[in-house]
Wavefront OBJ file of the C-alpha trace (Angstrom):
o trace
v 17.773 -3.327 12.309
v 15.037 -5.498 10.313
v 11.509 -4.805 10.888
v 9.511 -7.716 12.357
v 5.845 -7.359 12.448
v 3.428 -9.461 15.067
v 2.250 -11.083 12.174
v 5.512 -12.614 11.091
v 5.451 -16.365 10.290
v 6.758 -18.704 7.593
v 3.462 -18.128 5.544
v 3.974 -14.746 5.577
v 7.748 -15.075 5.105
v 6.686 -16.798 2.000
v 4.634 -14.565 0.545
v 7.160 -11.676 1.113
v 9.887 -13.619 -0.684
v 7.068 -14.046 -3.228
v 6.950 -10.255 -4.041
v 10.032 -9.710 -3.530
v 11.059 -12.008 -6.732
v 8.604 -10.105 -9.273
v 10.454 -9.197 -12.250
v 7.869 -6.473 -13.527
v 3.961 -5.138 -13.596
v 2.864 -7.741 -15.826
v 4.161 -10.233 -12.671
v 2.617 -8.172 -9.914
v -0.611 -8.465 -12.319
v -0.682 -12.192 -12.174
v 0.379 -12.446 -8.980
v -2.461 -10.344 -7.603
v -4.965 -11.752 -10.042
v -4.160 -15.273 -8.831
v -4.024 -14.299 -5.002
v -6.657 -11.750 -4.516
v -9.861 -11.173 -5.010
v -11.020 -7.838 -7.450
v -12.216 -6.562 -4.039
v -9.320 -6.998 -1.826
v -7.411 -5.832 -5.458
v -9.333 -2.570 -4.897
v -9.476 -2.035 -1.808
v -5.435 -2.490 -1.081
v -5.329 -0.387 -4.404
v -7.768 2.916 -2.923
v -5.500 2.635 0.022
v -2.122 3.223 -1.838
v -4.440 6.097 -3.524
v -4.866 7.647 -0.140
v -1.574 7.548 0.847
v -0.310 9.016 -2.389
v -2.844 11.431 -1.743
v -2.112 12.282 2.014
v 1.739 12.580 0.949
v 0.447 15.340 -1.545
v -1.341 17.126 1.784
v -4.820 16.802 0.248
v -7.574 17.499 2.068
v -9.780 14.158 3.616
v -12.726 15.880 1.898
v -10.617 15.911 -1.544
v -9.354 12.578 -0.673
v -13.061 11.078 0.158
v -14.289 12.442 -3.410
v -11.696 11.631 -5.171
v -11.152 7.774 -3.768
v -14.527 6.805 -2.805
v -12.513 6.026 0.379
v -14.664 6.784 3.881
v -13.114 8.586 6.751
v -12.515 6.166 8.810
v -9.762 4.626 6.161
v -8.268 7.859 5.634
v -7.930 7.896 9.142
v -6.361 4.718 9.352
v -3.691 5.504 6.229
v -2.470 8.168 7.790
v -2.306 7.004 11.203
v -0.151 4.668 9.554
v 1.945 7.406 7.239
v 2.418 8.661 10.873
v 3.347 6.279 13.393
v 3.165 2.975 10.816
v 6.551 0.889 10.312
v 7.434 2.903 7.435
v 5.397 0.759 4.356
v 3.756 3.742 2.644
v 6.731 5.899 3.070
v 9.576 4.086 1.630
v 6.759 2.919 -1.250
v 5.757 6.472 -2.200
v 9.637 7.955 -1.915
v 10.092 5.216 -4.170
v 7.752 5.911 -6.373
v 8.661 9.571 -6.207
v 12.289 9.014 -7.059
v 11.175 6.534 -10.198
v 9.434 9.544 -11.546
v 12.474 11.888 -11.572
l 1 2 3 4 5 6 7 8 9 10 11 12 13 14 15 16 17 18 19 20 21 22 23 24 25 26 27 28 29 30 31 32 33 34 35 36 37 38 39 40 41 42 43 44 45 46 47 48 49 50 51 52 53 54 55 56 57 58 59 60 61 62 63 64 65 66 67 68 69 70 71 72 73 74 75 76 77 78 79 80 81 82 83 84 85 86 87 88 89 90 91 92 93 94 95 96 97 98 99 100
């Protein structure tokens, strides 16, 4: 069954097929340099930190020093490692399985 978000339109449809089509880092760099802002950059980055961080079953004190991130987005990543659609998940078993 595909996922299909509230948000779903043909803008967003767009930009997924637009990720979806990078090659390699050096296109995800350019990509996100030419779409987002250094803040929006960072703060979709400390997120993904988080996560990677909540999958490791660090503490939200740990995570908080380490990340800069507050509580409340802690709260919300793992809300969303929880009962999310799956994102963070798939990303990090991903990432997991690149490393082995």
């Amino acid at each position: 069954m595909e996922f299909s978000p509230n948000w779903r339109d043909e803008n967003t449809d767009l930009l997924v097929k637009a990720i979806i089509t990078l090659k390699n880092e050096d296109d995800a760099y350019r990509l996100l340099d030419d779409l987002c802002t250094i803040s929006e950059v960072k703060a979709l980055a400390q997120r993904m930190q988080v996560a990677r961080l909540l999958h490791l079953d660090t503490t939200y004190n740990s995570i908080a020093s380490i990340t800069g991130a507050s509580t409340a987005t802690i709260s919300r990543v793992k809300r969303c490692l929880n009962y999310g659609a799956d994102g963070y998940q798939r990303v990090l078993t991903y990432l997991d399985e690149e490393r082995t």
